[in-house]
C-alpha positions in Angstrom: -16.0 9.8 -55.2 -15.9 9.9 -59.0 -18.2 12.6 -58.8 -16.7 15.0 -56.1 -13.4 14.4 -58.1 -15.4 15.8 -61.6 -16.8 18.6 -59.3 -13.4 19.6 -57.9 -12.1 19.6 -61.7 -14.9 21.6 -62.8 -13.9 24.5 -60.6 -9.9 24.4 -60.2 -9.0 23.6 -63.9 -5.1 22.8 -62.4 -6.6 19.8 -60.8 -6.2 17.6 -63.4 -2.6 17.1 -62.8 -1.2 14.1 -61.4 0.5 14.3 -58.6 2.4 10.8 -57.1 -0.1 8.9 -59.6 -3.1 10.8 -58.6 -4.6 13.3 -60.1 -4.6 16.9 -57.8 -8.6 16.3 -57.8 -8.5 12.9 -56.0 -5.9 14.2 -52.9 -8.3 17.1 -53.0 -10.8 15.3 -52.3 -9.2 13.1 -50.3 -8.1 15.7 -47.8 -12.0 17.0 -47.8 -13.2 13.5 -46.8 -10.6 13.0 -44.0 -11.5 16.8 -42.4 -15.2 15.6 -42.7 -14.6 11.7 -41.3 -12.7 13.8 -38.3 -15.3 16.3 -38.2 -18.0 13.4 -38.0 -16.1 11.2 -35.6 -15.3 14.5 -33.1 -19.3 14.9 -33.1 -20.1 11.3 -32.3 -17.7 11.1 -29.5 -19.6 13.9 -28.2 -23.0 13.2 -28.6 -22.4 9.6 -27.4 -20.5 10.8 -23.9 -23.5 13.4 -23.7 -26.0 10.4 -23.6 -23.8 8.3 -21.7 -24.0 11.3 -18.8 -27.6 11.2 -19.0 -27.9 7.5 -18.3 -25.5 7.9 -15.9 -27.2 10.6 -13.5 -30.2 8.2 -13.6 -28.7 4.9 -12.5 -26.5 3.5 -9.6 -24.5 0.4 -12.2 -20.7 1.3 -12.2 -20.5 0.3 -15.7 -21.6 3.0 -17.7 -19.6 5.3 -15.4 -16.6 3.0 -16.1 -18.1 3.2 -20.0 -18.1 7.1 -20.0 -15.0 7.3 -18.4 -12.9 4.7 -20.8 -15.0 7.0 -24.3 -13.7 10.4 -22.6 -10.2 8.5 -23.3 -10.2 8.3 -26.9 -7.2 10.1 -28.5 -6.9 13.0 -31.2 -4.5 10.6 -33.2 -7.3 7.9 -33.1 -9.7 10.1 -34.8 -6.2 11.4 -37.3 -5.5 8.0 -38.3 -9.0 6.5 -39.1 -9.8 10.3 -41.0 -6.7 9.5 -43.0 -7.3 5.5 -43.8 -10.5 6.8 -45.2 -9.4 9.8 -47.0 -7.1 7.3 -48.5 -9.7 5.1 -50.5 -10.2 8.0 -52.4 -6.5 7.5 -53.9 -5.6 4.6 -56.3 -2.7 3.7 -54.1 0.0 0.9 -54.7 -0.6 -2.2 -52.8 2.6 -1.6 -50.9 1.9 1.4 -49.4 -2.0 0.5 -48.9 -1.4 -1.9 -47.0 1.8 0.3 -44.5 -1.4 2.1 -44.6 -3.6 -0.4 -43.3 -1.1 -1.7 -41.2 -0.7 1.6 -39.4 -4.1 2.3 -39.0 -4.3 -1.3 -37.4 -2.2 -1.0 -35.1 -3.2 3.2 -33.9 -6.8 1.1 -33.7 -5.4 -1.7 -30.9 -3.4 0.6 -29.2 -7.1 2.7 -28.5 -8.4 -0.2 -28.0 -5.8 -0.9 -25.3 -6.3 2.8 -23.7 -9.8 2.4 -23.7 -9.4 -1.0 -21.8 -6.8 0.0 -19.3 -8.8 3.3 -18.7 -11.9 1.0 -17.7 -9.6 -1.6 -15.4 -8.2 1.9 -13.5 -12.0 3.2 -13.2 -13.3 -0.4 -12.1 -10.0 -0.8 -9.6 -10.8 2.8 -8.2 -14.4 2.7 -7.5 -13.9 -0.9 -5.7 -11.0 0.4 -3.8 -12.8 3.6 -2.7 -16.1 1.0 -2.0 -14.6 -1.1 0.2 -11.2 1.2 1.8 -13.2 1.0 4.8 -15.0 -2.7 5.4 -12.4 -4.6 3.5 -8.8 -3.2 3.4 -7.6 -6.6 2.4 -9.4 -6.3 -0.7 -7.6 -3.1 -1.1 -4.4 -4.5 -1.0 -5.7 -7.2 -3.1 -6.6 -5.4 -6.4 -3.8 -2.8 -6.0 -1.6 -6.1 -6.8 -4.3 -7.3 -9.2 -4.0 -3.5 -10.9 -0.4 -4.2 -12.1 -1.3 -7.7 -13.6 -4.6 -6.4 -15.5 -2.1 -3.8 -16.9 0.6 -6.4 -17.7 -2.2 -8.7 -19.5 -3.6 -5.6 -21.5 -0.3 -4.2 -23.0 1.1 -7.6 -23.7 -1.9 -8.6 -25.9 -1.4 -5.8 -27.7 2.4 -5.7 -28.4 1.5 -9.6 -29.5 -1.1 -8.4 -31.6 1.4 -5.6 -32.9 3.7 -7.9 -33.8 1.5 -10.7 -35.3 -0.5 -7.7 -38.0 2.9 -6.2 -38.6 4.3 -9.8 -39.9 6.1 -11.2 -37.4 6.5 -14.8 -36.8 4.9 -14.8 -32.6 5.0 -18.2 -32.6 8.7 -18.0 -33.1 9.4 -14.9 -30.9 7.0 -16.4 -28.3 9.7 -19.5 -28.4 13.0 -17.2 -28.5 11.9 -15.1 -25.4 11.6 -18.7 -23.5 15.2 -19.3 -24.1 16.4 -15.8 -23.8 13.8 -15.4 -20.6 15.7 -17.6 -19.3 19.0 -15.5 -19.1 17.0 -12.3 -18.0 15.1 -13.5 -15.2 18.8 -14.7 -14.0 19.7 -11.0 -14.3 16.7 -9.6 -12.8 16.2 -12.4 -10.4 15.7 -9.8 -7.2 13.6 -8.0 -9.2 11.0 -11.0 -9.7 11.5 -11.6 -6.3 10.4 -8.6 -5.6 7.5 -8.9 -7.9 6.2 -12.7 -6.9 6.5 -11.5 -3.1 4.1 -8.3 -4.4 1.8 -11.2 -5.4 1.9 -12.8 -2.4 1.4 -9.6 -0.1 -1.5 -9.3 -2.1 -2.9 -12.7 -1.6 -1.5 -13.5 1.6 -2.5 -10.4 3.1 -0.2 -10.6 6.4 -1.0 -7.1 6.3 -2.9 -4.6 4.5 -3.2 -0.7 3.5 -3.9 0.6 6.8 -2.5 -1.5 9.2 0.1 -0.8 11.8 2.8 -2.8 11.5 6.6 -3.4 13.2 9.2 -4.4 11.0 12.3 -5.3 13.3 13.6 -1.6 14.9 10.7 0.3 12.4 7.1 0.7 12.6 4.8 2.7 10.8 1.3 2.2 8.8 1.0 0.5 5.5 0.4 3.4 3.2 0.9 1.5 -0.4 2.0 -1.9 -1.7 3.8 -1.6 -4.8 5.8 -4.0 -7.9 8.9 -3.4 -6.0 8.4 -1.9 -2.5 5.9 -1.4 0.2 5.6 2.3 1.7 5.0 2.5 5.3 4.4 6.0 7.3 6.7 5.5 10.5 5.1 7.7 13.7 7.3 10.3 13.4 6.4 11.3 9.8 9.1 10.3 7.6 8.3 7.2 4.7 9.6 4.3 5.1 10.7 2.2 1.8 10.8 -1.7 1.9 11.6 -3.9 -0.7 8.7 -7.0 -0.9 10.9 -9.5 -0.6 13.2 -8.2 2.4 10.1 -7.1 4.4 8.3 -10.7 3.8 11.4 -12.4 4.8 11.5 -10.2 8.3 9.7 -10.8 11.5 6.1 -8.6 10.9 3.9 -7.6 14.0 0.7 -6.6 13.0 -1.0 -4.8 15.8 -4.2 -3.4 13.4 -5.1 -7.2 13.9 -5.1 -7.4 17.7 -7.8 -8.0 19.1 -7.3 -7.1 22.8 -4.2 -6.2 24.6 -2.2 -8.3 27.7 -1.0 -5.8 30.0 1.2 -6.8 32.8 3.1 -4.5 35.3 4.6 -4.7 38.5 4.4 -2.4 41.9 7.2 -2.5 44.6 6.3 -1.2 48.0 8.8 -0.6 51.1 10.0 -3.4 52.7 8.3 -1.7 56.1 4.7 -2.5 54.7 3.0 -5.1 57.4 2.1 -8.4 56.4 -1.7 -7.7 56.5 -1.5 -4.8 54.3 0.8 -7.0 51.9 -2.0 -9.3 52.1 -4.9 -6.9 51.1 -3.4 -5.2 47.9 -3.7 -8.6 45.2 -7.2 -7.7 46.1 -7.1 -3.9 45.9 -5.3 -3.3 42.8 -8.0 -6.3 41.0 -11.2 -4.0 42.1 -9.4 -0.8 41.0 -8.6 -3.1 37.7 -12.2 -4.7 37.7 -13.8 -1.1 38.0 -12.0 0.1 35.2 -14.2 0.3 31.3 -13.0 -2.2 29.1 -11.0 -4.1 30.7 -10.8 -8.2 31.9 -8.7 -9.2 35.0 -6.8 -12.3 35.0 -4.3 -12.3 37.9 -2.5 -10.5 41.0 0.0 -12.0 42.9 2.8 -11.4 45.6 5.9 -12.1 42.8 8.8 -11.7 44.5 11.3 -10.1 47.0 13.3 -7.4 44.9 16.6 -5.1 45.7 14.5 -2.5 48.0 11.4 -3.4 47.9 8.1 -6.4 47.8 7.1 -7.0 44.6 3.6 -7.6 43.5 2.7 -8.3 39.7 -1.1 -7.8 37.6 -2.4 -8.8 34.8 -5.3 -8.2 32.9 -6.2 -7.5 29.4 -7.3 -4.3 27.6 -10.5 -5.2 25.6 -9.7 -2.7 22.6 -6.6 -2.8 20.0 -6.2 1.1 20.4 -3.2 2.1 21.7 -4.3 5.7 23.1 -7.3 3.3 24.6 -4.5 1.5 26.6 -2.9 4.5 27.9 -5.9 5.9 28.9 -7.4 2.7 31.0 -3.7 2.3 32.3 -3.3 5.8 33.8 -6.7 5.6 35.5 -5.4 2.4 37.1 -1.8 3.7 37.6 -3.9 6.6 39.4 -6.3 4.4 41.5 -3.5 2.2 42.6 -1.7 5.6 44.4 -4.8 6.9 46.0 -6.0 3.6 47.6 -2.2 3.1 48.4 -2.3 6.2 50.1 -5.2 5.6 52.1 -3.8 2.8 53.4 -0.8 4.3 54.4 1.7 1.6 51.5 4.6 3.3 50.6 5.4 2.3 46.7 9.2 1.9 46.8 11.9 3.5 44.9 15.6 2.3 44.7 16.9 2.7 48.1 20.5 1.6 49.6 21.2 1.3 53.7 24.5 1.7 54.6 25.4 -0.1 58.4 28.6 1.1 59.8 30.2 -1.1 62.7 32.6 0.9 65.4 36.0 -1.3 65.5 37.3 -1.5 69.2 39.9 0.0 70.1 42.8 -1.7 71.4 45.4 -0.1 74.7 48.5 0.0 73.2 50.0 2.7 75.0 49.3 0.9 78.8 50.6 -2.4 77.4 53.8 -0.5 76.5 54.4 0.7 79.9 53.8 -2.3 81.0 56.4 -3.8 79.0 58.6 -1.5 80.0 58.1 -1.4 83.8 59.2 -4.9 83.4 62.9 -4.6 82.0 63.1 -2.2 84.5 
């Protein structure tokens, strides 16, 4: 350094001057080795991302994808700060402001440290998202809670580390946010509610990204599970917002988890249907059922006498969760049961009202008058 300061003197005579207890020479110099420590650290990051690529296209390990990813985040004011901290030891500063110096640079070197970690959590959380989205949607839901608490972990170290190379006493803040966390969580207490039931979502798994869910009168598909709020897409387009803590304390139906479907239905015919046909459909509508793809009979009885008509009800079960499956297997049946009905000449009933008049009978009035008065006569 001695030396590039007598070559800087050598050729700008007005160097010699001090300025701020320096001579012009040494921030000269000082300026030139700060361009050349950015200059040099620009160039690494380059040449280190370009062989990270390389490895990259030759392997199928996430990590040095997650590694080239988190270096690709490394900020213009990193390479700023560490260009001036070494400028700097060209100067004969005061031990006060080397060490704001040293401080500084400290902290602009965890806070890197902390984009370069939070970078590679996002990457990691991403490519085991997008790996498993389609085998393992719990595990979606899973480490999108996770995401938030990696985050939380990340960040908090490095405020405490902030704090502790900056002087302060953490111990003693550590113990003054217990008593003052006290008063907060008090004030945010639906908040952390919010939160802890985010957590539980998340480990719980009642449901999951993907699911189709119904939430008393709403129901939709579970499109993200946030802090604060889950996002559900209701049928007819629009989002629904939940809170966490209102939609675990509610009645959920999960239907992405059904495993078959119970059907039951019921078919009234006319009151004029003989007793032998009555006796033949149980057994009609369970081949037209048993013919039927994907589908397990269970029963078929006579039920009942109804308003206007004989009632008869089925039941079997629908060996799919789709709903569009159901419909599908339920209209063939729907369809089977009319022609076979028709063949057999069974009427299905509709609501139907008969109306009986009587005729009074009439009384004589008129004769028994005469009568009456043929006799006072």
């Amino acid at each position: 350094m001695e030396t590039l300061q007598a070559w800087i003197e050598g050729w700008f005579p007005l160097a010699a001057t001090e300025l701020w207890g320096n001579p012009t020479a040494a921030w000269v110099g000082a300026v030139i080795v700060a361009i050349i420590t950015y200059g040099v650290l620009r160039l690494s990051k380059a040449i280190l991302i370009g062989r990270l690529q390389k490895v990259v296209a030759k392997t199928t390990t996430p990590w040095d994808d997650i590694a080239v990813g988190a270096a690709e985040r490394t900020r213009s004011w990193f390479y700023l700060m560490i260009s001036v901290w070494v400028g700097s030891r060209v100067l004969d500063l005061s031990a006060r402001v080397g060490k704001a110096l040293t401080t500084i640079t400290v902290v602009v070197v965890i806070l890197q440290i902390s984009v370069w970690a939070n970078r590679a959590v996002t990457l990691w959380l991403t490519r085991t998202r997008r790996e498993r989205a389609e085998t393992d949607p719990g595990a979606v839901t899973t480490l999108t809670g996770l995401s938030y608490v990696f985050r939380l972990l990340i960040w908090s170290a490095a405020l405490l580390l902030i704090l502790d190379n900056a002087g302060v006493d953490v111990t003693a803040l550590m113990a003054g946010l217990g008593v003052g966390g006290i008063a907060v969580a008090l004030a945010i207490q639906s908040v952390l509610g919010d939160l802890f039931a985010s957590l539980s979502i998340a480990l719980d798994k009642p449901f999951v990204i993907g699911d189709f869910v119904i939430v008393g009168d709403f129901m939709g598909t579970v499109e993200r599970v946030g802090l604060k709020t889950t996002r559900i897409r209701s049928l007819s387009g629009e989002q629904l917002v939940f809170s966490n803590s209102d939609l675990l304390s509610s009645r959920i139906r999960n239907y992405k988890r059904m495993e078959e479907r119970r059907v039951s239905f019921v078919v009234g015919v006319t009151y004029q249907t003989p007793a032998a046909e009555l006796e033949a459909i149980p057994g009609v509508v369970r081949d037209i059922i048993e013919s039927t793809d994907s589908t397990r009979f269970d029963r078929a009885h006579f039920k009942g006498f109804g308003d206007s008509a004989y009632l008869f009800e089925f039941v079997y079960y629908v060996l799919s969760a789709d709903y569009a499956v159901f419909m599908d297997i339920q209209q063939a049946i729907n369809l089977g049961i009319v022609r076979q009905f028709a063949e057999r000449g069974i009427e299905i009933a509709y609501p139907t009202r008969t109306l009986h008049m009587a005729t009074p009978v009439a009384t004589e009035v008129l004769p028994a008058r005469e009568e009456a008065q043929d006799g006072q006569d």
